[in-house]
Structure formats: structure tokens, C-alpha cells
N, C-alpha and C positions, 0 to 999 in steps of 0.2 A: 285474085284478090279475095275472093268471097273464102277461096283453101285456108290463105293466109290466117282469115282473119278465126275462123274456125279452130284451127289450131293455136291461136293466142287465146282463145276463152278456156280452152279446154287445159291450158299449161295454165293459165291464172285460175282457173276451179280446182288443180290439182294442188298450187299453193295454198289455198287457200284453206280445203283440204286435210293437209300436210299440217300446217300452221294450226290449225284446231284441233287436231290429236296430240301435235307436241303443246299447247296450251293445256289442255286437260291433263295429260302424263304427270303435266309438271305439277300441275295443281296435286295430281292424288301423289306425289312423292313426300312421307312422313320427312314434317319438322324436326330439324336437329335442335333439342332446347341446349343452352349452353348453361351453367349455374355459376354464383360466387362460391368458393372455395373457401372455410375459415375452419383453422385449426384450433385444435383443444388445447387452453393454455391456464397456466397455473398462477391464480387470481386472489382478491380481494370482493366479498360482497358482502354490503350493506343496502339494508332495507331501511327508509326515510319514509318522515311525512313531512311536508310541507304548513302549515297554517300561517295566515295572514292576520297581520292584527296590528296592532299601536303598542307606541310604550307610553304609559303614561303614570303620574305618581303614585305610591298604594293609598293616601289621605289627602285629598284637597281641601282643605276648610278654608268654608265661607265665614269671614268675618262678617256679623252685624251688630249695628248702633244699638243700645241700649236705652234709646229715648228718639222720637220724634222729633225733626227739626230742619234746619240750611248745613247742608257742608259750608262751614266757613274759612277751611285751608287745607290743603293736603300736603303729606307732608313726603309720602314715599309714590313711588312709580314702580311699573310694573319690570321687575328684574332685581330690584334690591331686595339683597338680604334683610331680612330681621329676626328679631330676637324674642321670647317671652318677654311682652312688656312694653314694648316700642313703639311709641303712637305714631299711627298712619293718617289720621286725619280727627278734626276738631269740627263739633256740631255745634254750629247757632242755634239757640233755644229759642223758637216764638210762642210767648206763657198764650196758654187760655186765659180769656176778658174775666171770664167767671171766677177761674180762680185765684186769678190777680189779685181780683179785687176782696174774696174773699180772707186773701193773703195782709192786704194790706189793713184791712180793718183788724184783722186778730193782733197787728202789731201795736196797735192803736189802743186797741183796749189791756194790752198786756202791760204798753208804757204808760196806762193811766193807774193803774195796778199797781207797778212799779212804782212811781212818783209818790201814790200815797203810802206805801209799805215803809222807803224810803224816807214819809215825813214822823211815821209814826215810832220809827226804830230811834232817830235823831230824837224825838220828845221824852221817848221811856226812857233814853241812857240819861239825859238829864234828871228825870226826874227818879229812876234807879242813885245817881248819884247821890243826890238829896234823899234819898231811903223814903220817898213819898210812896213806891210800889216796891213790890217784892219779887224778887231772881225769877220767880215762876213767870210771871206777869210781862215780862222783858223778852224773858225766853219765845214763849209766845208770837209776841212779835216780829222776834228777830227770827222766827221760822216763817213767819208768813213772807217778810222780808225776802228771805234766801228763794222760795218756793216763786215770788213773783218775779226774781233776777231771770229764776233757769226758765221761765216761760216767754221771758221777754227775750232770752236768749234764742229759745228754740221758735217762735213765731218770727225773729228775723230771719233766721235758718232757712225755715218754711217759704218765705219772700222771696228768696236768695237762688233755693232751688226754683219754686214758680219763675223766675223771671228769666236768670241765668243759668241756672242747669250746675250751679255748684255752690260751695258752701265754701267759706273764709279758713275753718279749720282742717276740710277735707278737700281742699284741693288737687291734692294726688290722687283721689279714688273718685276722682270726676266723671260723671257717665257722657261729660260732653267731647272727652278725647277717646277717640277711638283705639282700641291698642292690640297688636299682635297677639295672639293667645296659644300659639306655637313656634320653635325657630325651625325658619324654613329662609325660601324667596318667595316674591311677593308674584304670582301668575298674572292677574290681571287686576286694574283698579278699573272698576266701570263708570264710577261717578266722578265729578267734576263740582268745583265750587260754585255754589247758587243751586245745586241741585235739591229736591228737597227729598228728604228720608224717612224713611218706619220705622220705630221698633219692632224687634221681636217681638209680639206676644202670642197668646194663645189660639189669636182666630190668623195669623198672619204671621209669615216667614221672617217677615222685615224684609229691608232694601239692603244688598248684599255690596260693602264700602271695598270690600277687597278680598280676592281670593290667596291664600297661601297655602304652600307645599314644602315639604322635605323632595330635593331634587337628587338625595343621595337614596331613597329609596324608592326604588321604580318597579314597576312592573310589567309584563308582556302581559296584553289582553286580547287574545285572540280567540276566532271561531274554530270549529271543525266540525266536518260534516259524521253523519250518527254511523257513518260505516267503517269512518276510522277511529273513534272515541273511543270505541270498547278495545281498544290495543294500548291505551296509556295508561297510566297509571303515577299516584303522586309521589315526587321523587325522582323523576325521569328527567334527567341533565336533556339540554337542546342548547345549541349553539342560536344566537340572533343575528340577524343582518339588519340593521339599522339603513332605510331606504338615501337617507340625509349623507350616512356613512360607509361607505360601500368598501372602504380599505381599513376600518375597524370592525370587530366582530367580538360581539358579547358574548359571553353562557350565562346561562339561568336555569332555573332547576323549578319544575311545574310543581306547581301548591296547591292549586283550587281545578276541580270538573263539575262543571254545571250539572247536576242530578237532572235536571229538566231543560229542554230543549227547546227552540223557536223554529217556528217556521217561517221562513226564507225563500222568495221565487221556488214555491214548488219542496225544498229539501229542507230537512229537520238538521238544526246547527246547535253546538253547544259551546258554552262559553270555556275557556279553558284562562288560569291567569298561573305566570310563571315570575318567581323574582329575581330579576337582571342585578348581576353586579359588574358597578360601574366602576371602572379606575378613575384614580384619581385625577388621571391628567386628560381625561374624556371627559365632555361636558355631555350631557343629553338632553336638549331641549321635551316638554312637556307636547305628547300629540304626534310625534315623529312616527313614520307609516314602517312597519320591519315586518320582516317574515322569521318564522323561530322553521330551523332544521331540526326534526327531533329524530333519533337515530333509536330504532327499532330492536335491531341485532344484526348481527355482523360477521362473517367467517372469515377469517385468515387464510392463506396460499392451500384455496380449493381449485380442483377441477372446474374449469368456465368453458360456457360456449356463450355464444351469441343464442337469443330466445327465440328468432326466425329459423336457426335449424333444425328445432324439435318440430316433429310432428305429432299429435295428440289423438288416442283412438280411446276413448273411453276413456279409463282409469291407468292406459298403459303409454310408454311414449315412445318416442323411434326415432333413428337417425338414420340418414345414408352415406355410408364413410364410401369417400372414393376408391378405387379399385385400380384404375388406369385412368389416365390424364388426356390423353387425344387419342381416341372418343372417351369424353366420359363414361365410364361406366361406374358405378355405385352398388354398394352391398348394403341392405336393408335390414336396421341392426336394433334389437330392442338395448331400452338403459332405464335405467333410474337415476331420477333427474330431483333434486332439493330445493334448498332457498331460490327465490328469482327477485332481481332490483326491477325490472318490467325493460329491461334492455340485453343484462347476462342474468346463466342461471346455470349453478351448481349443478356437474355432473360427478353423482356418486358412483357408478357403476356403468360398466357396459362398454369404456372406453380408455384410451390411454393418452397421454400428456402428448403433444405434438400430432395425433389421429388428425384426418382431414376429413373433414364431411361437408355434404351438400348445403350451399345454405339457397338465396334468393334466386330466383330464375333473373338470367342476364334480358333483358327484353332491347332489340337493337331497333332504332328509332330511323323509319325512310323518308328522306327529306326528299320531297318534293320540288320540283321545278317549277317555276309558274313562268310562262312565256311574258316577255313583255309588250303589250301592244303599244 
């Protein structure tokens, strides 16, 4: 028994043994890497930049009231068109007490003026008639007459605007109707009837009744960062994608680069604006989010590889064309290499149309068992 068992240790230390030099063997036995295979083929490349931006109108003008007061009606919403002229809304005037009242006495004393000018012109024609006074003497009169009409005229005027914000004979050029001062459509009306408003003046913007735009002249206003700026130039067509509209696509042709730049999380950005033309049977809402493609330059039916096949030593760059197929072997081949989109890249040299060369190492993936308890 004890022989037996002697002999079973000694045949299990000899597996065991055995089993640990073929375990190491195996280990030191060189990886065979397998590679993708991708041939030289005769291509198109273009180099693009991307910038993200809005389209929005080249002019929005803020309409504002020309006098202090109540919106007392509005008359357009935000989407109609208008025209030079077309009043959007009407201001109630609430006078100052001061000058109300100032107003109203100057009326007072202009029709007391009046009345006597008027008794005195009626006494001299009669007594002109009777030749009791002379033409001079008449005349006289009858100008103080006139002089005290246009004042009793222009002190109701004065009344008229103090109270109502308009005059009897100027009606139409009332600063109490708001009116369009370009044909566009109307973006937003922010105020509401009862609201009360500013004029413009000098220390103050005024209260802004409505905003209007030309929606046939738009623009692409987007960023770009300062690494790709120095490659455009004005004049450079780009295709737009409209975020809203993703099966219409615009051109427009860049007009403006920000001279100065912002900084932005960390990166210097500059404003870049292009002007989109819109057909006629495209609507483009105001604010819509779009990216402009703008195309760099571009070679026609060049030599292409994929960019993961070059290798890069310095200033020079290298391919490995295959040789035989099972086992791979590869020949290690200098080229000169052109344009790159950052996916393919022009081979000018070194190779021919249909060559095969090494591309990505194949990496095979061991799936694991996991016992189930």
C-alpha cells in the first residue's frame, strides 16, 4: 500500500511538472498579431470646419413711443407683417396737473384777447365806414385782430396736445399712434393694453412697443474657435443646416470676422456672421439653432488611404504594404502623404491605386465563462 501510494505522488509531481513547462513554453511562444487590411483607392477629399451658431435677422428694430403714457390698444401681434407707416398701437396721454393747468389758462387769456380784438375790429369797420378814422388806423386793428385769432388758435393746440397727445389739424402725425418705421414682420410685441410706457429721450431708451425685422434678410451668426479663424476668409461660401430643418439646407457666403476675440470656458472664440439666402418657399423663423459647413479646399480622384495606416517618424511617414497574406508579412515603405479630412489622407507618392497595406492591429476579445452557482 505504502509502494502504491509512493508511486501515485511521484506520477502526480511528474504532471504536475510536465504541466508547468508546457505552461511557460507556451507563455514564451511569440504572438501572432493579425492586422486590417485596407487598399489604396482613388478618392475625393475635402477639408471642413464645422461652427455652430443661429440665424437670425441682419436688423431688428425696436420700435418706441414718442411720448409717455397707457397703451390704449394694440393693434398688430407678433408675426404680421407691416409696412413703413402702419400703426401697431395707440398711447393714452395722462397730461401733467402743471401743465394742464398752465394750458388751460393761456386759453383763457388768448380768448379774452380775442373777444376784445374782435369788438374792436367790428367798431373801426363802422366807424372806417363813416370815414370818422383813417385805413391806417383800421389796419392796425385788424392785425392785432388776426395776431390774437393765431394765438387763440395755437393755445387750444397747446391744450389739445397737453391733454390728448394730438391736435385737430394734425391728426395723422400723432405721436399718440405708434407706427412701423420699416416693412418687415412684427418679432415680438411685449406690452399689453393698460401697460404704461416711456418715451425715448435722452437719459432713457424708452419702453420698447414692438420689435420688427426684415425676415428676408438673415444671417448666420456663429463662433469659431482662434485655431481655426485664421483659415477663413470673407467671401467663403458654406452650406447651412438649419437645426428646425434638417432636409432643407442653405448657402451663404461669410461677410464679417470678429477682429477681437472672447473668452469662453478656457478658449478664445470669434464671432464670424455669413448672409443666408432664403427661397422663397422656405420660411425661416428668427433664433433658429444651425451649423454652417464651410469647405476649406478639396482634391478630386486622389490617391486615399485611411489615416490609421500611416505611420509618422518625424517629418517622414511610412506604410507597410502587404507581402503575403497567411502569415502576414509586410514591407516597410516610405511615401509622401498630402491633404488629410482627419479620417483619409492623400497619398501622393510611394504607392499605387489598389496596394494593400497594414492598417489597425485586429485585437481578439476572450470571453470568459462565469460558472453558475
Amino acid at each position: 500500500m505504502k509502494k502504491f501510494l509512493k508511486i501515485f505522488l511521484l506520477v502526480l509531481l511528474a504532471f504536475v511538472v510536465l504541466g508547468t513547462f508546457f505552461f511557460l513554453w507556451k507563455k514564451a511562444q511569440p504572438v501572432v498579431k493579425k492586422y486590417e487590411i485596407s487598399e489604396v483607392t482613388i478618392g475625393d477629399i475635402s477639408k471642413r470646419i464645422v461652427a455652430t451658431g443661429k440665424v437670425s435677422p441682419r436688423n431688428e428694430i425696436l420700435i418706441k413711443p414718442q411720448m409717455s403714457g397707457i397703451i390704449a390698444e394694440v393693434y398688430k401681434q407678433a408675426g404680421d407683417r407691416v409696412s413703413i407707416g402702419d400703426i401697431i398701437a395707440k398711447i393714452k396721454v395722462i397730461p401733467d396737473m402743471v401743465s394742464l393747468s398752465s394750458a388751460e389758462s393761456r386759453v383763457s387769456r388768448a380768448q379774452i384777447n380775442f373777444d376784445q380784438s374782435k369788438m374792436n375790429v367790428e367798431r373801426d369797420t363802422k366807424l372806417l365806414n363813416d370815414k370818422v378814422i383813417s385805413k391806417e388806423e383800421f389796419d392796425k386793428s385788424r392785425l392785432q385782430f388776426d395776431n390774437d385769432k393765431q394765438e387763440l388758435a395755437a393755445a387750444k393746440d397747446n391744450l389739445s396736445l397737453v391733454r390728448d397727445g394730438i391736435t385737430s389739424n394734425k391728426s395723422q402725425f400723432s405721436n399718440t399712434l405708434v407706427r412701423s418705421t420699416i416693412n418687415g414682420t412684427i418679432l415680438d410685441v411685449p406690452v399689453k393694453v393698460g401697460n404704461s410706457v416711456i418715451q425715448s429721450n435722452n437719459f432713457n431708451d424708452g419702453t420698447t412697443i414692438a420689435t420688427v425685422a426684415n425676415m428676408n434678410d438673415m444671417l448666420f451668426v456663429g463662433k469659431l474657435d482662434e485655431t481655426e479663424v485664421g483659415k477663413l476668409k470673407v467671401g467663403m461660401p458654406m452650406d447651412i443646416t438649419v437645426g428646425a430643418m434638417q432636409d432643407q439646407k442653405l448657402t451663404a457666403t461669410l461677410e464679417y470676422i470678429s477682429p477681437k476675440g472672447t473668452e469662453e470656458n478656457g478658449a478664445i472664440m470669434f464671432e464670424m456672421k455669413a448672409a443666408v439666402k432664403i427661397p422663397s418657399s422656405v420660411f425661416v423663423r428668427a433664433g433658429y439653432s444651425a451649423n454652417a459647413d464651410i469647405l476649406l479646399n478639396k482634391l478630386d480622384k486622389v490617391q486615399t488611404l485611411p489615416e490609421n495606416c500611416i505611420e509618422f517618424s518625424g517629418d517622414t511617414s511610412y506604410v507597410y504594404v502587404l507581402k503575403t497574406k497567411n502569415p502576414q508579412v509586410f514591407d516597410k515603405r516610405k511615401v509622401k502623404v498630402g491633404m488629410s479630412d482627419g479620417i483619409k489622407i492623400e497619398v501622393k507618392s510611394g504607392l499605387q491605386a489598389k496596394d494593400k497595406v497594414r492598417g489597425a492591429e485586429i485585437v481578439e476579445k476572450k470571453k470568459e465563462k462565469k460558472e453558475e452557482k
